[in-house]
Structures are given as structure tokens and as C-alpha cells.
N, C-alpha and C positions, 0 to 999 in steps of 0.2 A: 504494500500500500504506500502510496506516493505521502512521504513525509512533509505533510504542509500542516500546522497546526488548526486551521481555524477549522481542516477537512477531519483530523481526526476528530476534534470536540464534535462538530456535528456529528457524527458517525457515532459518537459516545451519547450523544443527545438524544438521538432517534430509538432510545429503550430506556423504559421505566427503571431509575436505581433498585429496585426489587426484583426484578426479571430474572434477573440469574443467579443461581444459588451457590453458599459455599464450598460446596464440592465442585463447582464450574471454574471457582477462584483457585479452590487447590487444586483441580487439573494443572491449572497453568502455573502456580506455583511450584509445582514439583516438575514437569515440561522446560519450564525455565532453569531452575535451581536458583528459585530467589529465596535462600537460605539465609538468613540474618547470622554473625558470630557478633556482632555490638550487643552489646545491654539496650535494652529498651524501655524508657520510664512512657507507661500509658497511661494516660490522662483521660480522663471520662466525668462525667457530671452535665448536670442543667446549665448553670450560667459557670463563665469566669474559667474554663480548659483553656482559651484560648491564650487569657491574661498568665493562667499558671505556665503554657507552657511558653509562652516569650520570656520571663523573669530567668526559666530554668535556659533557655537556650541562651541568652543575653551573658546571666553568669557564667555560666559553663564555658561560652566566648572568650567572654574576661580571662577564663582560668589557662586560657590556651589550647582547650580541645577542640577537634574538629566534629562539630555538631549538625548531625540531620533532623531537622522537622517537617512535619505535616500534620499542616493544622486542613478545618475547610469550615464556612465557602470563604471563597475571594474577597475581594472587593473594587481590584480593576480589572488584573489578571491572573489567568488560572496557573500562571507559574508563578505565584505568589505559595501556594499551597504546598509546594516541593522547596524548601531552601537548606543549602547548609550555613553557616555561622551567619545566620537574620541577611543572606542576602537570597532572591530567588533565583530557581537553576535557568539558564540561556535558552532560548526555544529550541537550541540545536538539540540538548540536553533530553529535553523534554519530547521532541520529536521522534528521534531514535525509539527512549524508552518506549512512546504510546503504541508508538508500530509494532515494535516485536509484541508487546500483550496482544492489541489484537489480530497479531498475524499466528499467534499461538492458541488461542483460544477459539472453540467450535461455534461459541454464541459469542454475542457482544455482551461485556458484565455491567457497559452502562460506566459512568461518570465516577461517581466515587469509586468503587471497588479495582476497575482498572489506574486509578490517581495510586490508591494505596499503594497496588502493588509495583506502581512504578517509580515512587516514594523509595522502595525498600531496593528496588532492583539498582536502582541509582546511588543510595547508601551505599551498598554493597561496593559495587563500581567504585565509588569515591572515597571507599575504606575511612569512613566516619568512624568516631573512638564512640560515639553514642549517640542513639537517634530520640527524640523526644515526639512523641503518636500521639494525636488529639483523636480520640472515639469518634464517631461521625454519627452512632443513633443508637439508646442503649446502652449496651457494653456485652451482652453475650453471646449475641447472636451476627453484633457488628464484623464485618472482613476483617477491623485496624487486630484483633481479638485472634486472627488464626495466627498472628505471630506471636510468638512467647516471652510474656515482658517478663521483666527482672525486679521489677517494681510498676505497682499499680495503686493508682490515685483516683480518688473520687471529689470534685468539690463540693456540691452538694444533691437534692433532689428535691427538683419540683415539678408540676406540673407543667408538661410538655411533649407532644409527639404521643396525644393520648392513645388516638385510633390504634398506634404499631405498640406502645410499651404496656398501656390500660390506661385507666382511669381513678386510680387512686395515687401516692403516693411510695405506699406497701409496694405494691406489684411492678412500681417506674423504679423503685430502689434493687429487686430483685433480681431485675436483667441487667444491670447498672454493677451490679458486683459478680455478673459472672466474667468482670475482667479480671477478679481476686485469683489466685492460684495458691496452690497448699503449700503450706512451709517458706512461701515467700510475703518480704515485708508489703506492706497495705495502707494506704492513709485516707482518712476521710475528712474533708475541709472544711467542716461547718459544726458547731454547735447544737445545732441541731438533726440528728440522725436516725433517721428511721430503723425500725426494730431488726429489718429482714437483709440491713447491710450487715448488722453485728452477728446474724443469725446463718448468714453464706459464711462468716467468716469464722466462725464457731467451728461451723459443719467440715468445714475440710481445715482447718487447724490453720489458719492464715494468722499473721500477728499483724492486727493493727490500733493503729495510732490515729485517737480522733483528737479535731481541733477543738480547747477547752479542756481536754484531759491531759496527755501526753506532751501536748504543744499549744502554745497560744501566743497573743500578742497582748502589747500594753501600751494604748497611743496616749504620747503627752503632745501639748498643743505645736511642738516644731520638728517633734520625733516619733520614734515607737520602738518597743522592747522586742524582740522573739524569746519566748520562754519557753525549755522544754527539758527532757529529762536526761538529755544528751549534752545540755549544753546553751547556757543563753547568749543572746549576742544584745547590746546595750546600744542606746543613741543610734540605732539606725536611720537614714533620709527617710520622709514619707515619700512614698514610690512619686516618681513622676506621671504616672496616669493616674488620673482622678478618681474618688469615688472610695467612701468606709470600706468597700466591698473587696476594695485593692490589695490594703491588710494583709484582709485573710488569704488571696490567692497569693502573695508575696511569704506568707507566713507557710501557707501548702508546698513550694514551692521548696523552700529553704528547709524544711522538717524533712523531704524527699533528699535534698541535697546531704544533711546530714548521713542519712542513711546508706550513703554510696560515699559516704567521707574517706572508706580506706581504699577506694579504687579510684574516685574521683576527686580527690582534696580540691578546697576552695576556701581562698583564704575571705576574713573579715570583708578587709577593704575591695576585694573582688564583687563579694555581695553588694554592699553599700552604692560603686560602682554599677551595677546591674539596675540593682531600685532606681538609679538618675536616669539610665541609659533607657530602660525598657519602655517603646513605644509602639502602641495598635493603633489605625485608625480605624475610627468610630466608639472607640471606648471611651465614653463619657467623656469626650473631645472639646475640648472649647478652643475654639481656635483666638489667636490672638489678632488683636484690633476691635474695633467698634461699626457696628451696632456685634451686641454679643450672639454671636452662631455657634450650637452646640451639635455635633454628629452621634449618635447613638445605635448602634444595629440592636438594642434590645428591644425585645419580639417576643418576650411571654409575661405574664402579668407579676411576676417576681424580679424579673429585671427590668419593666420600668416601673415598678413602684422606688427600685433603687434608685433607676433614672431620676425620678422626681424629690426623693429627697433629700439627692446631690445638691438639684435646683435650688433648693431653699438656701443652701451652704453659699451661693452665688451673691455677687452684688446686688441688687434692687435693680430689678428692671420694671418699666411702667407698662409693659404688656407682652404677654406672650405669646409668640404665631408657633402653630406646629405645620411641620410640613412630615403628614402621616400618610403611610401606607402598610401594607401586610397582608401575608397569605390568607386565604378561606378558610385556614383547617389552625389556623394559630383561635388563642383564646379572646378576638378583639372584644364582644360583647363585652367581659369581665373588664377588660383595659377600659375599653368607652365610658365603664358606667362607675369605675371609681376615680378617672385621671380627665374626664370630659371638662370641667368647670377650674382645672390648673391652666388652662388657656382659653387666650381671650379670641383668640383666630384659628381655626383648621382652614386647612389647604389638605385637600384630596386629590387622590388622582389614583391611576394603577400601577404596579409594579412592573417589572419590564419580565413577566411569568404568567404561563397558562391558570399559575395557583394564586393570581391575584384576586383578593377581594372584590367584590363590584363596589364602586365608593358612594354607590346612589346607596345602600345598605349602611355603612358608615354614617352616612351626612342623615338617614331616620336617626337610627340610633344614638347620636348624638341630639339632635333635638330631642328627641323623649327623656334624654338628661335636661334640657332645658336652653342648652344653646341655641339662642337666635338664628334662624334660617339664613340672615345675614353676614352673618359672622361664619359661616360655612362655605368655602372655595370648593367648585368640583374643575378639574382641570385637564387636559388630556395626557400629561405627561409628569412627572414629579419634577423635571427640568422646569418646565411652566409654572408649576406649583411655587417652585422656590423664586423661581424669577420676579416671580406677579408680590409673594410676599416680602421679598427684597427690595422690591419698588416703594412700597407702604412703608417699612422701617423709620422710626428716628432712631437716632444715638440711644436714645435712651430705652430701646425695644431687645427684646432676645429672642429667635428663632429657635427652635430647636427642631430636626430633620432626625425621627425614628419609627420602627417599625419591622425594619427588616433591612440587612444588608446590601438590598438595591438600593433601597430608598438612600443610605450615604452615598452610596456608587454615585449616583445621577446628581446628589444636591451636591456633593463635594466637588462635583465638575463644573457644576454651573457655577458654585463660589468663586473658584478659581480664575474663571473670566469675566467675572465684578472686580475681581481683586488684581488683576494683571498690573 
């Protein structure tokens, strides 16, 4: 197959990520011999994989090893998803690997699953000292899950991707730990933890380590503590990405590092260095200048309720434009009817996905919260959206653009050419 990228993504596009099953992955993983000998810390959870697994690759940078990640989705480009030490791999890179999968494989596995395995094939290739896997849905049944970590992380669990994991809490924590493995270390990032992580990890003798027990943090107003039973570290920076919530994935992150201390040492000042350096875009993003623009890819009702009570942490602004979007199958109802009346402007439009919302659905739903008919934008594009509410702006306004990953895709670009 003629190595052009945009030919293979299509070609990856034209089958449901569900289509092909893990056995069609390990065909081609044993066809190839994309054998991992790196350690591989996996990361899985509701919010905040993304942010754990930047802080671990950023430091691990710092420390001088050669680091593989894969995180997903994108945000401009799909070789964003493939990088070693936070830079992403060359199309050339990325070309090679997508052809041989699926020149190797009898079905098409579809987007993520052939990403993974060409994540690892290229690891391999590029003899990385350790790869850092962000789970891509669940954790037991996920492709990132047919390779054998060495260490597995969970930040937290909530409600998210009900239709595939369930619809409780119980049963989303269940498939979420069967990235645990027996006799290997384990950590879970939150405070709060459901009964049926402790109870996988029981089951097959897993040791883990939850946040608030084992490990924790202690914020002072220009610092914070990591406390844990291995070892504290004092006066840390607060991370350079925004958000209480950072903490704890910078504290998840560092409690993992600890635990590969005699294979991957990292000094203090390495870490410290890591907390300044680690940067996502869209993670509770405030970009610098005036009128204040905030970028957010949070898309379920736990991460922008954090979203919004970052907002308050913010200087005073005299009004709030949102410029929202989100898929059909996320929890918007629940978003609409507790977060509708934190802004004084919606800007609507669709996502650039077959699984986008219809916004005339959004723009009810929101006036049944009481927002003025007026005060509601339907617009045909989220470029349009952000443009028409950039226009409206004073100095003294704050936009914020979330809902879902496209939605910063499209507003981020349109800023960009306000801001030239």
C-alpha cells in the first residue's frame, strides 16, 4: 500500500474502532514480532492519563532516558499520538509503520488499535529504555492491555463511555483494573476509590498504592508536599498546567516514578524541572493576553465540573461566552443542567464527527435551564462559533472553548489568526 498518510488514516477510518477483535491484533502482533523488552508504565483512568502520562514522560526526559509515548486522540495531528522524549515521530516514521500493520493484517483493526500497535513497533525500532501507554477505553479489554506493563496506574473513575464499560461506577472501575496484573506494583490516583479496584487487586495479589493512603500531596499557597511511604519530597513548583486536579496527576505520577527508583532513578531537581516543563494543550489552558480564552477538551461531567471550579480560581471577568460542542453518546444533558447558568453566552455548532451532537438539542436544553433564547448562538462550524464570539468580546470578557477535543482543534486555530 502506497505510503501516503492522509491515504492510510482514511483507510483506518472506513471501520468502526470495534470491528476487529483482539485476536485480529495478536495475529498481527505475533506476524510482526512486535515484542516489547522496555518496561511499560500503563496508565488508564476517567480524567487526567493524559496529564499523568506527560509529567512521567517530561521527567523521565529530564532524567536522560529515551522515552516512548502514546497517548490518544490528537489535537492537530495524528502523529502527535506516537512520540519519543514529548517530540512526535516524522510522517516518514509513521508511514512505514501504518503500512506494514495493515499490509499484515486480514481485516482493517480501525484507528486506535493499528496506532497502538505501531506505537510499540516503533518503540521497538527506536530501542526506547521505557514506553509510557495511555489506555484508550476501559482497561481490560483495551488493545494498549495485550502488552505486559511492568507497572499499572489508574487515576481515577467516573462516569464515562457508559454504553461499552456500564453504567455504574462498580462495573466502569472493574474493566479499568483489569490492567492490574498479579505480583506487580499498582497505583490508584484519587481519594476516592471504588470497592471493585481494591477487590481485582485482592483477587490476584496485586500491591497497590492509593492516593491518601500510601501517597499524597500537601498544597501551600506557592508550593506542595508529595508524601508517601517511600519517601517525601518538600517545596515542590505547583505544576505548570492549571487546575487542583494537576496535584494529584503530578503526585500519581511521581508515586509511579518512585517505584521504578532502582531501575529508573530521578533525581529531586529533575522532578521539580518536569512540574515547570510539562505542557498539554487544552488542559485547563489559559492562554496568555486579553480578552481571557480558556481551551478545555473536558467532555464528561467530572471534568468540567473541575473545569468550572478552576474558573472561579481566575481573575473576575464581566461575562462568560462558551464556545461548546460534544458527542451524542457523552453525558451533555447532566453538563447543561448543572454548568448552563456559569455562562452568560453559548455559541453552538457541530463537531467536525459523525458522533456530533445536533446543537438545535443543546440550544432546548439549555433554555429549559432558563437561558434566554438570545443569549444562545447556533452556528455552522465551531470556527464560526469562536469567531462571531471573539467579535462580541471586551477586555474584560472570558471565552472558554470545551466539550470535546475538536472543539480546541478548530477554536485554537481560529485564535491563532486573531492573534497573528
Amino acid at each position: 500500500m502506497e505510503a501516503n498518510k492522509q491515504h492510510l488514516i482514511n483507510h483506518l477510518l472506513a471501520t468502526n474502532n470495534f470491528t476487529a477483535t483482539n485476536d485480529d491484533v495478536c495475529y498481527v502482533i505475533k506476524h510482526l514480532g512486535i515484542i516489547p523488552t522496555y518496561p511499560i508504565i500503563l496508565v488508564g483512568g476517567t480524567n487526567g492519563k493524559g496529564s499523568t502520562c506527560a509529567y512521567l514522560t517530561t521527567i523521565l526526559t529530564n532524567a536522560g532516558y529515551k522515552v516512548g509515548t502514546f497517548t490518544s486522540p490528537h489535537v492537530f495531528e495524528y502523529n502527535e499520538r506516537i512520540q519519543i522524549n514529548n517530540k512526535s515521530i516524522a510522517d516518514e516514521m509513521l508511514n512505514r509503520s501504518l503500512s506494514d500493520i495493515i499490509t499484515a493484517s486480514p481485516v482493517n483493526l480501525g484507528l486506535f488499535k493499528t496506532f497502538t500497535l505501531a506505537a510499540h513497533q516503533i518503540f521497538i525500532q527506536q530501542q526506547v529504555d521505557i514506553a509510557v501507554i495511555e489506555v484508550g477505553l476501559g482497561g481490560k479489554h483495551d488493545c494498549t492491555n495485550l502488552f505486559e506493563p511492568t507497572i499499572s496506574a489508574i487515576t481515577n473513575v467516573e462516569l464515562d463511555h457508559c454504553e461499552i464499560l456500564g453504567y455504574d461506577r462498580e462495573s466502569i472501575a472493574k474493566e479499568k483494573a483489569g490492567i492490574f496484573r498479579a505480583n506487580k506494583e499498582a497505583l490508584f490516583g484519587s481519594t476516592n476509590i471504588p470497592q471493585a479496584i481494591q477487590d481485582v487487586a485482592i483477587k490476584i495479589n496485586t500491591p497497590l498504592d492509593i492516593y491518601g493512603q500510601q501517597f499524597s500531596a500537601r498544597k501551600h499557597d506557592f508550593s506542595w508536599d508529595f508524601l508517601s511511604n517511600t519517601g517525601n519530597l518538600y517545596s515542590l513548583p505547583l505544576p505548570s498546567m492549571r487546575g487542583n486536579e494537576q496535584i494529584a496527576n503530578a503526585s500519581l505520577a511521581i508515586a509511579i516514578l518512585q517505584k521504578l527508583r532502582t531501575t529508573f532513578p530521578v533525581s529531586s531537581a529533575q522532578i521539580k524541572q518536569g512540574l515547570l516543563q510539562t505542557q498539554l494543550i487544552g488542559r485547563f489552558q489559559v492562554m496568555p493576553g486579553i480578552p481571557q480564552i480558556i481551551f478545555d477538551t473536558a467532555h464528561n461531567p467530572q471534568a468540567i465540573e473541575l473545569m468550572c471550579q478552576n474558573m472561579i480560581k481566575l481573575p473576575f471577568a464581566k461575562k462568560n461566552f462558551a464556545i461548546f460542542s460534544i458527542a451524542d453518546d457523552k453525558d451533555w444533558q447532566s453538563i447543561i443542567t448543572r454548568h448552563a447558568t456559569q455562562f452568560d453566552y453559548w455559541y453552538l455548532a457541530k463537531i467536525n464527527s459523525p458522533r456530533s451532537v445536533d446543537p438545535t438539542k443543546l440550544k432546548t436544553h439549555l433554555m429549559a435551564q432558563g437561558i434566554a433564547p438570545e443569549s444562545i448562538q447556533i452556528m455552522d462550524t465551531i470556527t464560526d462559533a469562536f469567531n462571531l464570539a471573539y467579535s462580541q468580546l471586551t477586555t474584560d470578557d472570558r471565552v472558554v472553548c470545551f466539550g470535546s477535543f475538536l472543539v480546541v482543534e478548530e477554536a485554537y486555530q481560529a485564535l491563532q489568526r486573531f492573534r497573528k
